[in-house]
Every structure is written in structure tokens, then in C-alpha cells.
Steps between C-alpha positions, in 0.01 A plus 500: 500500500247431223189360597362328158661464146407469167457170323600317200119430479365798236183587323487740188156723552467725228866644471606456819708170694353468833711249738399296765616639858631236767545609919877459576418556865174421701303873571154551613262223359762439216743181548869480376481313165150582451397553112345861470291657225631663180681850465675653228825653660612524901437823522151377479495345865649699820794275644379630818217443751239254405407599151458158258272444197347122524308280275499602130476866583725710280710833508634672249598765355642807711222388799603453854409265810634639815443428864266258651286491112422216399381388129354176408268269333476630155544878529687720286681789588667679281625841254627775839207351754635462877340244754663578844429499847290192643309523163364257310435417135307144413267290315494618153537870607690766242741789613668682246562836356649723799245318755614523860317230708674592869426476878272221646299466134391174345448477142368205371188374270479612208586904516761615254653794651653719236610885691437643773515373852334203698543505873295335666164266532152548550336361833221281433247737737659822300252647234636577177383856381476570106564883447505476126374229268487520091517211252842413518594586864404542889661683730464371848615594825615355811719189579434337122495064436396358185266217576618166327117416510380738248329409187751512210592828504855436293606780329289744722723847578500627841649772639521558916568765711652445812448659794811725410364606181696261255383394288543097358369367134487210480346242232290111611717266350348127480 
């Protein structure tokens, strides 16, 4: 059985129709008739587990939301990205390109994840360690997190290694 459908409610964003998603059966926090964010096709949103995309958050193109993700608020996932797992993707946050965002990871703020891989967050106590800094990018390692209390640092490129040696660009979107 299906757990959400698509919508006669429809945006056009840039060349794409996105459609409103709607529960047809009550899952995790999701209720049966509950309106759901915006994706362009079903193959957009697992019909399985606990997947759902909430708010005004949008998927498109050939990305994916699979197992307990979640997207909301006004993020944006789109082009061959993936969000899976018990991952999150929120606030105004950006994953596109062939971004993976998997595991226990919470992306939200205002990182715009672009390649690469994003698994998981930084403790607060856990130092961030910068093993290679010019004028466009850092390189830091450990657990990363983008703090939303920065001064405006939109447009600012980042790149982060993980502690398996991937490495994730990202750009500061405001």
C-alpha cells in the first residue's frame, strides 16, 4: 500500500512541476491526510519506512528520500543527491549535485551541500581542526557543523574532510 500521493496542488520552479504530497495512512510522526512538502515525481519519496518531506521543502529532479530522512522547512534537495537513513535536511539548507547526506546526520542552516558525503555532526565539546586553509577554502577535520551564528559568511566555500577521508564542498548560502 502507498503511503502518500501526489497532489493536484503544483508549483512550476524553474522547469520543473513540483506537487504537493498528502499521507494516505498515518506512519511515524506523519498523520493520514496530512499535507506534505513539494516533490517533483514519486520516485522522489520512498513508499516505505518513515521517509516524508514537510513544510515547503522540495525534491526534485532524480534525488531520493529513503528511510527514516526527513526534509523540511525550506530545504532543497535536488539534481542525483540522496538523504537516507535517520538523516536530516532543514532550515534553508542546500543538497544537490550527487550529495549523499546518510546515517544519523543533520543538515540544516544555511550549508549548501553540493558532492561528496555528509555523515554526521559535530559535538559541541569536539574541536574542529583546519589542515589546509587558502582564500577560497578550509579543509577541516573531525565531526564538521556549520554554525548558524556566524557573521555573514554567504557565499563562503568550504570543503571538509571527514574522519574517513571524504571529502564534502560545500558553499554558505544565506
Amino acid at each position: 500500500m502507498k503511503k502518500f500521493k501526489l497532489t493536484k496542488n503544483k508549483k512550476e520552479i524553474f522547469k520543473a512541476t513540483l506537487y504537493q504530497i498528502e499521507a494516505l495512512m498515518d506512519f511515524g510522526n506523519v498523520d493520514k491526510g496530512e499535507l506534505g512538502g513539494w516533490i517533483e515525481k514519486e520516485d522522489n519519496l520512498s513508499q516505505k519506512d518513515n521517509a516524508w518531506v514537510s513544510g515547503n521543502a522540495r525534491v526534485s529532479g532524480n534525488a531520493r528520500v529513503s528511510g527514516n530522512a526527513w526534509v523540511s522547512d525550506n530545504a532543497r534537495v535536488s539534481d542525483n543527491a540522496w538523504v537516507s537513513g535517520n538523516a536530516w535536511v532543514s532550515g534553508n539548507a542546500r543538497v544537490s549535485g550527487n550529495a549523499w547526506v546518510s546515517g544519523n546526520a543533520w543538515v540544516s542552516g544555511k550549508l549548501k551541500l553540493k558532492g561528496g558525503y555528509f555523515y554526521h555532526t559535530k559535538e559541541k565539546s569536539e574541536e574542529i581542526e583546519k589542515i589546509e586553509l587558502d582564500d577560497e577554502n578550509e579543509i577541516l577535520c573531525r565531526k564538521p557543523e556549520i554554525e548558524k551564528d556566524e557573521p555573514d559568511t554567504t557565499g563562503k566555500k568550504v570543503k571538509i574532510k571527514l574522519d574517513n577521508n571524504q571529502i564534502v564542498e560545500g558553499t554558505v548560502v544565506e
